[in-house]
C-alpha positions in Angstrom: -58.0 -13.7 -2.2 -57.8 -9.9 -2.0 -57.2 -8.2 -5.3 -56.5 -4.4 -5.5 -55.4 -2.7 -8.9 -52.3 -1.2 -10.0 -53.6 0.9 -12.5 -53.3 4.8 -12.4 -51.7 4.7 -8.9 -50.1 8.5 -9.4 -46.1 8.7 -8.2 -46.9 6.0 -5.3 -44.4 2.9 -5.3 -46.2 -0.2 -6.0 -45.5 -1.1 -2.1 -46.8 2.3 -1.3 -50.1 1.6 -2.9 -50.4 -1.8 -1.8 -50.0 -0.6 1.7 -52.5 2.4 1.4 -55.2 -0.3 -0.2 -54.6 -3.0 3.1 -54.2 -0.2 5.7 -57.9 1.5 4.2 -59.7 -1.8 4.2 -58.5 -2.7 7.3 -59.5 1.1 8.7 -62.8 0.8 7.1 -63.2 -2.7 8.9 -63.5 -4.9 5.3 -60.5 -6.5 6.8 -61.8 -7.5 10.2 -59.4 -8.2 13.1 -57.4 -11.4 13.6 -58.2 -11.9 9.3 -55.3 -14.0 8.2 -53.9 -12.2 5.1 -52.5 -14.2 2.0 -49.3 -15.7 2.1 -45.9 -12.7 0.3 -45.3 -15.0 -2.2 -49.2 -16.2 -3.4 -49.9 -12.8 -2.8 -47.4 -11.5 -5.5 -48.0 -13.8 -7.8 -52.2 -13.3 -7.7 -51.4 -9.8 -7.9 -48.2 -10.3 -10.6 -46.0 -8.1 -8.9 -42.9 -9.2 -6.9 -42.4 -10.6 -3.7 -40.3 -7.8 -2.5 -43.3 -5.4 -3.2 -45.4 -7.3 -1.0 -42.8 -7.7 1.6 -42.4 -4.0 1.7 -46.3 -3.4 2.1 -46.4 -6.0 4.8 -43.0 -4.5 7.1 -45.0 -0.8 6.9 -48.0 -2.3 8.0 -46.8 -4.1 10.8 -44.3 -0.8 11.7 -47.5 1.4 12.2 -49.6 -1.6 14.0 -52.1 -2.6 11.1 -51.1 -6.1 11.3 -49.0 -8.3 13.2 -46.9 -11.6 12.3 -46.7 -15.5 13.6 -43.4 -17.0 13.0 -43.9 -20.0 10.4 -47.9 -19.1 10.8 -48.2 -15.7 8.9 -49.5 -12.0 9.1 -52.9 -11.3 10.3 -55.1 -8.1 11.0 -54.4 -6.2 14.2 -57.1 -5.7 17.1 -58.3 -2.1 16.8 -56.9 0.1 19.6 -59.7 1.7 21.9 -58.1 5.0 21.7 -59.1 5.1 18.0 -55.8 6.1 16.7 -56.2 4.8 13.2 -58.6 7.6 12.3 -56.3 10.7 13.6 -55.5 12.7 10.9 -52.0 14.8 11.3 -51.0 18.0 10.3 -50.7 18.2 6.6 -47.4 19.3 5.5 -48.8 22.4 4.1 -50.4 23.6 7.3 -47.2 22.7 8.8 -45.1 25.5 6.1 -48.2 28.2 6.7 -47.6 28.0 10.0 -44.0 28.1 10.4 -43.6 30.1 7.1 -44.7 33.5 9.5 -41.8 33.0 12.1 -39.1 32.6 9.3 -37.2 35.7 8.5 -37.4 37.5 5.0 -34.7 36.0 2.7 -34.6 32.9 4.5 -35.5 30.3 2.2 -32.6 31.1 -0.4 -29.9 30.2 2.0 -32.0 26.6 1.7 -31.1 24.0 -1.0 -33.8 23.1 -4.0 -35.7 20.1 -3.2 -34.6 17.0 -4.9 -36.1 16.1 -7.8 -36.6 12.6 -9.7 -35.9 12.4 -13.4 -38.9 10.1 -13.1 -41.3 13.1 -13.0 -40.1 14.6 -15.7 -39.4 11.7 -17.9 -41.2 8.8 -19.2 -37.9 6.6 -19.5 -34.5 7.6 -18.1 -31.2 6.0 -20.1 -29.0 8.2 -17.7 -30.0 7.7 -14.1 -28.2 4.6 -12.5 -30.9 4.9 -9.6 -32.0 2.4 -7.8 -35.5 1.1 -7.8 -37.3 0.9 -4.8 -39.1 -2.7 -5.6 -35.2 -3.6 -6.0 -33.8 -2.4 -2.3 -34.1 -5.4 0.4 -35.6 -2.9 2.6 -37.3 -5.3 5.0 -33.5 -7.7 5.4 -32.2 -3.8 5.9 -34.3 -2.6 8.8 -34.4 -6.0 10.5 -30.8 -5.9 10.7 -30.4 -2.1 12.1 -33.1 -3.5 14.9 -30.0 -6.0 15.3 -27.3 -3.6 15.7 -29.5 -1.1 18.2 -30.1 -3.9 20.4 -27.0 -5.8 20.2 -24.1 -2.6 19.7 -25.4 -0.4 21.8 -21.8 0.6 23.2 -19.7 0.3 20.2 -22.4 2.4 18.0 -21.6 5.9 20.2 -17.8 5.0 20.3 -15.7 7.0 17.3 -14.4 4.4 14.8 -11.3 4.1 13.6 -10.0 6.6 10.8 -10.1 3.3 8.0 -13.4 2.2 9.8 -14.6 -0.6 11.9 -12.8 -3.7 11.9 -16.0 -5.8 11.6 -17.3 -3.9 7.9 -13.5 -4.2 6.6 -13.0 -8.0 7.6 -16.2 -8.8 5.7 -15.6 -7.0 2.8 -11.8 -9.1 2.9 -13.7 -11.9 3.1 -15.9 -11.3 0.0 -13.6 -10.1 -2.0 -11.7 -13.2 -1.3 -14.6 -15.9 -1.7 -15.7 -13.5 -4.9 -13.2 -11.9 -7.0 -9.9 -14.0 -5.5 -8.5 -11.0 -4.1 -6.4 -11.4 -0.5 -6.5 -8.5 1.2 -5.7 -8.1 5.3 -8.7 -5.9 6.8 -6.3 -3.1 7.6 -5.7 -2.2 3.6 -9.1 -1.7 3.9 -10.1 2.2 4.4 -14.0 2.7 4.5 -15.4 6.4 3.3 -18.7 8.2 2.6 -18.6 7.8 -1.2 -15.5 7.4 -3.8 -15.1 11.0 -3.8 -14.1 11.7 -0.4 -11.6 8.8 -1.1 -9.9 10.5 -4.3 -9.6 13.7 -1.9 -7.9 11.4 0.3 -5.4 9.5 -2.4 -4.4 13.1 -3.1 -3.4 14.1 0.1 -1.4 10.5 0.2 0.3 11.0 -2.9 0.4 14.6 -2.9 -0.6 17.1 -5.2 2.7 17.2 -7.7 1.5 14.1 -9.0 0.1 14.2 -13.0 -3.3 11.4 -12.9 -4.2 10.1 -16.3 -7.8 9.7 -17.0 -9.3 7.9 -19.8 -11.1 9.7 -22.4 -13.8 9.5 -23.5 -14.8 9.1 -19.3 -17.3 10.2 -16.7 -15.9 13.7 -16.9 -16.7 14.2 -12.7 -13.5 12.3 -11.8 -11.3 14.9 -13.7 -13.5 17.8 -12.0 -12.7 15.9 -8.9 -8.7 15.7 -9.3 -8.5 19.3 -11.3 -10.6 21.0 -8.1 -8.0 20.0 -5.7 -5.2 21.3 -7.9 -3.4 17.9 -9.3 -2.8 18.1 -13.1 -4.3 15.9 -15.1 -3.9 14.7 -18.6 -6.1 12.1 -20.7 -5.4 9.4 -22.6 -7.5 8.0 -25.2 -9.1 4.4 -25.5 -8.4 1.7 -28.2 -10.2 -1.6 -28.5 -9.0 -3.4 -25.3 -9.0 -0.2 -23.2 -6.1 2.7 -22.1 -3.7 3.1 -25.2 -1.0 2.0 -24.0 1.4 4.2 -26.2 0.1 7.6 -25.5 0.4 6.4 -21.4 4.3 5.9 -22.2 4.4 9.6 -24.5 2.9 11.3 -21.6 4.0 12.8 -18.3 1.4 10.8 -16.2 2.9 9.1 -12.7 -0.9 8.1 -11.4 -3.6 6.5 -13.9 -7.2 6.2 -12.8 -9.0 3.8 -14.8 -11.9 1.0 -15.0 -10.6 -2.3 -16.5 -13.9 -4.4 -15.4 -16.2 -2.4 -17.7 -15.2 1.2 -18.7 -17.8 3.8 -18.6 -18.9 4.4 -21.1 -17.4 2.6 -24.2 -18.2 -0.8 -22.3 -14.5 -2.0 -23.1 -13.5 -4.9 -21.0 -9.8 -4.7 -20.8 -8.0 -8.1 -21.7 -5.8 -9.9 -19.5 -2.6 -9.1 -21.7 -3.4 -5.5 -21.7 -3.3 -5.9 -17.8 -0.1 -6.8 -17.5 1.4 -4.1 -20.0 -0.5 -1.6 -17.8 1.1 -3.2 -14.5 4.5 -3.3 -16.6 4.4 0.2 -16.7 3.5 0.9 -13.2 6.3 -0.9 -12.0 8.5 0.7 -14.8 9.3 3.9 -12.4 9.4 4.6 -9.0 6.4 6.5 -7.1 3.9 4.8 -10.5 0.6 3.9 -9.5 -3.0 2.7 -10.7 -6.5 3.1 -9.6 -8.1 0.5 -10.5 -12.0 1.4 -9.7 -14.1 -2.1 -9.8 -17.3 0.4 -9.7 -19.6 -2.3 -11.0 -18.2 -5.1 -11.3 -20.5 -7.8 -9.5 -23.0 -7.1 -12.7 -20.6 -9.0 -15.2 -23.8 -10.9 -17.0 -22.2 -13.4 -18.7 -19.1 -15.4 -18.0 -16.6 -15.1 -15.2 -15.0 -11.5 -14.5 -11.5 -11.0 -15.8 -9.0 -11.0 -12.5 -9.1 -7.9 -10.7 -5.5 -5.6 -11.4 -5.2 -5.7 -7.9 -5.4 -9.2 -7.7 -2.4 -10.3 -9.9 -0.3 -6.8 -8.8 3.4 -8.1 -7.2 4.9 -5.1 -7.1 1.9 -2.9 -4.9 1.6 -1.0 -7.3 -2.6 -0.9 -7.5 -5.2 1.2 -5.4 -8.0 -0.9 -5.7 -11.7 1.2 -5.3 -15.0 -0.5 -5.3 -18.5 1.0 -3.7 -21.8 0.2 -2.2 -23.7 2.3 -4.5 -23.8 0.4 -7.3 -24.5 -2.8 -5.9 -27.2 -1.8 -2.7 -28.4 1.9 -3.4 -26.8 5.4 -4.9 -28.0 6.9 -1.9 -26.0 4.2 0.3 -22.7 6.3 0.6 -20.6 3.6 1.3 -17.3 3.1 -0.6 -13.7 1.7 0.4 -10.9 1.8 -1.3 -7.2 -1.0 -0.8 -4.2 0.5 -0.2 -0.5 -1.3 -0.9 0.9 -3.1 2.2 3.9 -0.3 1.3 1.3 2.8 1.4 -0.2 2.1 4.8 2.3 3.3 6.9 2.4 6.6 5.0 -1.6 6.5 4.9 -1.9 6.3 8.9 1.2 8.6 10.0 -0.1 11.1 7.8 -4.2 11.1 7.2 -4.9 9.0 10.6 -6.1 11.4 12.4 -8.8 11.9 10.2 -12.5 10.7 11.6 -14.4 7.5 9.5 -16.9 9.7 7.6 -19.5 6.6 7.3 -21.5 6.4 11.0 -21.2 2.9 12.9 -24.9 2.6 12.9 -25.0 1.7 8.7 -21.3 0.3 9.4 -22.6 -2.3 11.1 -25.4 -3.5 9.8 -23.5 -3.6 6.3 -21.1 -5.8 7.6 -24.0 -7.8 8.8 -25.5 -8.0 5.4 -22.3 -9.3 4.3 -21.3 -11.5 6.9 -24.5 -13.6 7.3 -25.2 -13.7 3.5 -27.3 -11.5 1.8 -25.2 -9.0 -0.1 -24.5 -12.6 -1.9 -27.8 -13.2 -2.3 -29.2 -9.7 -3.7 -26.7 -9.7 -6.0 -27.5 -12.8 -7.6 -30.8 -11.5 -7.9 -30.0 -8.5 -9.2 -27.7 -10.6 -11.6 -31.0 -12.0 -12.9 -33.2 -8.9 -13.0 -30.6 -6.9 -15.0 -30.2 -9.9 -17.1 -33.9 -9.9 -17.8 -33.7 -6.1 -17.8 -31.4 -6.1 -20.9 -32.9 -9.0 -23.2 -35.9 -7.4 -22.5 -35.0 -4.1 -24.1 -32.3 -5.7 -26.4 -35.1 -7.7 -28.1 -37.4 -5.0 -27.9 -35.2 -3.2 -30.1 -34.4 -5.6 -32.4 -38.0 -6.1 -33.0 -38.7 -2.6 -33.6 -37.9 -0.1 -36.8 -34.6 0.8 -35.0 -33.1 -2.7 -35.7 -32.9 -1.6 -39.3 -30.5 0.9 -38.6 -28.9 0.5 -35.5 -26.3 -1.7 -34.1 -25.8 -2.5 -30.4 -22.7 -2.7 -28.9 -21.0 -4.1 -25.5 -24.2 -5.2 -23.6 -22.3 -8.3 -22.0 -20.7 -6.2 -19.2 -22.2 -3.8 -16.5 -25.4 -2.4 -16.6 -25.4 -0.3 -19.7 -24.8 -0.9 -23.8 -24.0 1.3 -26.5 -26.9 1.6 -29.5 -24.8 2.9 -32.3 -27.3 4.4 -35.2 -27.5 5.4 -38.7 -28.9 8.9 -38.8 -28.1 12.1 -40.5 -29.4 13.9 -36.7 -26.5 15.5 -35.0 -25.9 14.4 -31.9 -27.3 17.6 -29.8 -30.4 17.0 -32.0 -30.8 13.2 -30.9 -31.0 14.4 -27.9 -33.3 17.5 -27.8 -35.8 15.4 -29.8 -35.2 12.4 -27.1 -36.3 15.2 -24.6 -39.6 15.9 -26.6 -40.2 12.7 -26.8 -40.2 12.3 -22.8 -36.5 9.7 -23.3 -33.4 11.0 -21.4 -30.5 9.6 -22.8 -27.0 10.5 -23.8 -24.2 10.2 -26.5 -21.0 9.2 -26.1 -19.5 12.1 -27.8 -20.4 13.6 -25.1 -18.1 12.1 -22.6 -15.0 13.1 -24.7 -12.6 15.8 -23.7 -13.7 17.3 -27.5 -17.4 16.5 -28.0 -17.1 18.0 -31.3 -14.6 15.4 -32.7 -16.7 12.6 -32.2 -19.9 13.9 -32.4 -20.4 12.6 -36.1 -20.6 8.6 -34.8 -24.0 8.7 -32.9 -23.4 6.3 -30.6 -25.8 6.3 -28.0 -25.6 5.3 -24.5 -28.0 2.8 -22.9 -28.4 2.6 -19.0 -31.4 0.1 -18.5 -30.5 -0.3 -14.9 -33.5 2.6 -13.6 -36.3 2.3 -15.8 -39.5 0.7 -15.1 -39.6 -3.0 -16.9 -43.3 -1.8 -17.9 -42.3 0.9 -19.9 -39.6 -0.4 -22.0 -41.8 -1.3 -24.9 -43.4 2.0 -25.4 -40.2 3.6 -24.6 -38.4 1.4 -27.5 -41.2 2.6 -29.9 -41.0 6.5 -28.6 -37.0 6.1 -29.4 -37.9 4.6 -33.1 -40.0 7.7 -33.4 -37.1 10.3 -33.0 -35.3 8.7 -36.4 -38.3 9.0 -38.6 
């Protein structure tokens, strides 16, 4: 069987590489034409990498016309093209800028944005980024089903959309959320946006702007830039141990409370069913009361059944529920929706319907395919099992480690992070800086407090295993030891 090696492959994917090593063999003629190549899945297990990864390497192969497939019969080498295409080499992207670099006006370039960069060339292990990996994204279910939707919706894909999206997307999102969290929505409470933060802008406009929005503290501190940007007020109410104090809510001024009962970012705090009903006892306490309740990520509950959405046991319409794609699929899959109140939608459509769905029809579509014929389903399950193996993986690796003497970890049963709370005399700002030398991004949860400084003596750090390679969790364990010495 063919064997390549993963070692010292640079920045290339693992897919990348693999395709590089098949497409070169097959250019050089080691791989003759009409060779039958091994089968994804005996091919990912004699190389020990995933069947995704091989899958990947296979779809870009066959996309540029190195091989070819056989339903039920497998992938074999292409015929070599008389023109002798394989060995044209393009234009370099440097040649490219040197040429068009001459015909650009002085000055230009700073009216251009920086090129975006990956925390993975700069660090060796990244406890902050949520990013997805690439081995991770069903790329090949993906493009097959955008094929789909160019062939099969060719006049609905150039029509405009309605303002809360098209009705296909929204009815199988209902439907999930019904067979999945035992929520019954109608497709029209449904409203479908490029990301959650177009969607706040939007809540504000429905609400209006004289409303005051509690936030929890400590929080991810871009949702209150969000609100405070587009001139609401906002005020921020602490945490206890089963989520939003409840008494501080009732001492304040708030009307509109954004919060994240599944698993709050970033204490981890689950909020308990009782607490639920307090919260909704309050919303319905006063007339023009509401809650977000934003479900960011909770499909990646790891152990046990998820606590019922707010939305789900609300009677009185008083919850905006607010979920997203990005979580779940990709972060650079700007797909979020948010579910109004049967009593908001009339307000919603007399006065924001005339603005355009800001999510194309093309990846409309083909999510609700991905949906509707049963794959979100089954990506989630199997990311339900690699963040699961994700998290023992490091959990034990710390607990095996010199940390386990003097560090306790906290809420890793929920969502895709956990809390390491340590013993050191370091201040928090020096945890980091030395996690920084050290090649380890990471953060503290003081640092999500409205007043960093209050909490800054409880070094509690913050965890997010979702984006690091599974490979380099031991000698990132040990390289996080090594700060506390």
């Amino acid at each position: 069987m063919l064997t390549y090696s993963f070692l010292n492959i640079g920045s290339d994917r693992l897919y990348e590489h693999l395709y590089k090593c098949i497409r070169k063999d097959v250019i050089h003629g080691i791989l003759s034409p009409g060779t039958k190549l091994p089968s994804k899945r005996s091919f990912a297990k004699h190389l020990d990498i995933s069947v995704i990864t091989v899958e990947n390497a296979y779809d870009k192969l066959i996309a540029e016309g190195y091989i070819y497939s056989i339903a039920k019969k497998g992938y074999y080498v292409a015929d070599a093209p008389e023109s002798g295409w394989w060995n044209y080499q393009p234009l370099t992207k440097d040649k490219v800028e040197t040429e068009e670099a001459e015909q650009e006006p002085e000055g230009f370039n700073q009216y251009l944005p920086a090129p975006a960069q990956s925390h993975k060339d700069t660090y060796f292990a990244d406890f902050l980024s949520n990013h997805t990996r690439t081995d991770n994204f069903p790329f090949s279910i993906w493009a097959r089903l955008m094929r789909e939707v160019l062939a099969e919706e060719k006049e609905s894909l150039l029509l405009p959309p309605p303002s809360g999206g098209i009705l296909q997307l929204r009815s199988a999102i209902a439907q999930h959320l019904r067979q999945f969290r035992g929520m019954h929505v109608r497709p029209e409470q449904i409203i479908i946006g490029a990301g959650t933060e177009y969607l706040y802008g939007l809540l504000i406009q429905l609400l209006g702007h004289h409303k005051v929005i509690g936030l929890e503290n400590p929080g991810y501190k871009k949702i209150g830039q969000i609100y405070q940007s587009s001139g609401v007020r906002c005020q921020y109410i602490s945490m206890d141990e089963h989520g939003l104090n409840l008494k501080q809510l009732m001492d304040s001024d708030v009307n509109v409370i954004h919060l994240s009962p599944s698993h709050h970012f970033p204490t981890g705090i689950v909020t308990p069913i009782s607490r639920r009903y307090e919260l909704l006892g309050w919303a319905a306490g006063e007339e023009g009361r509401y809650i977000i309740e934003d479900d960011y990520d909770s499909e990646f509950r790891l152990t046990g059944k998820p606590i019922p959405a707010l939305q789900s046991i609300d009677v009185m319409e008083r919850v905006i529920y607010m979920n997203t794609f990005t979580k779940s699929l990709a972060s650079t899959i700007r797909i979020s929706y948010m579910i109004l109140p049967k009593s908001l939608l009339h307000s919603f459509y007399q006065k924001l319907g005339f603005y355009a769905c800001t999510v194309s029809n093309f990846e409309q579509y083909t999510l609700a395919r991905f949906i509707g014929e049963g794959y979100f389903e089954k990506h989630i399950n199997r990311m339900r099992s690699y963040y699961r193996e994700q998290r023992d993986r490091l959990v034990e690796q710390i607990r095996n480690s010199s940390l386990n003497t003097h560090t306790t970890i906290c809420e890793e049963h929920a969502g895709l992070h956990f809390l390491l709370n340590t013993d050191t005399n370091y201040s928090d700002e020096e945890i980091v800086r030395r996690a920084q030398a050290a090649g380890i991004r990471l953060t503290c949860l003081s640092q999500y407090f409205q007043d960093d400084r209050i909490h800054s003596s409880e070094h509690i750090l913050v965890i997010n295993y979702s984006g690091i390679a599974p490979e380099r969790i031991p000698e990132a364990v040990r390289r996080l030891a090594e700060i506390f010495r």
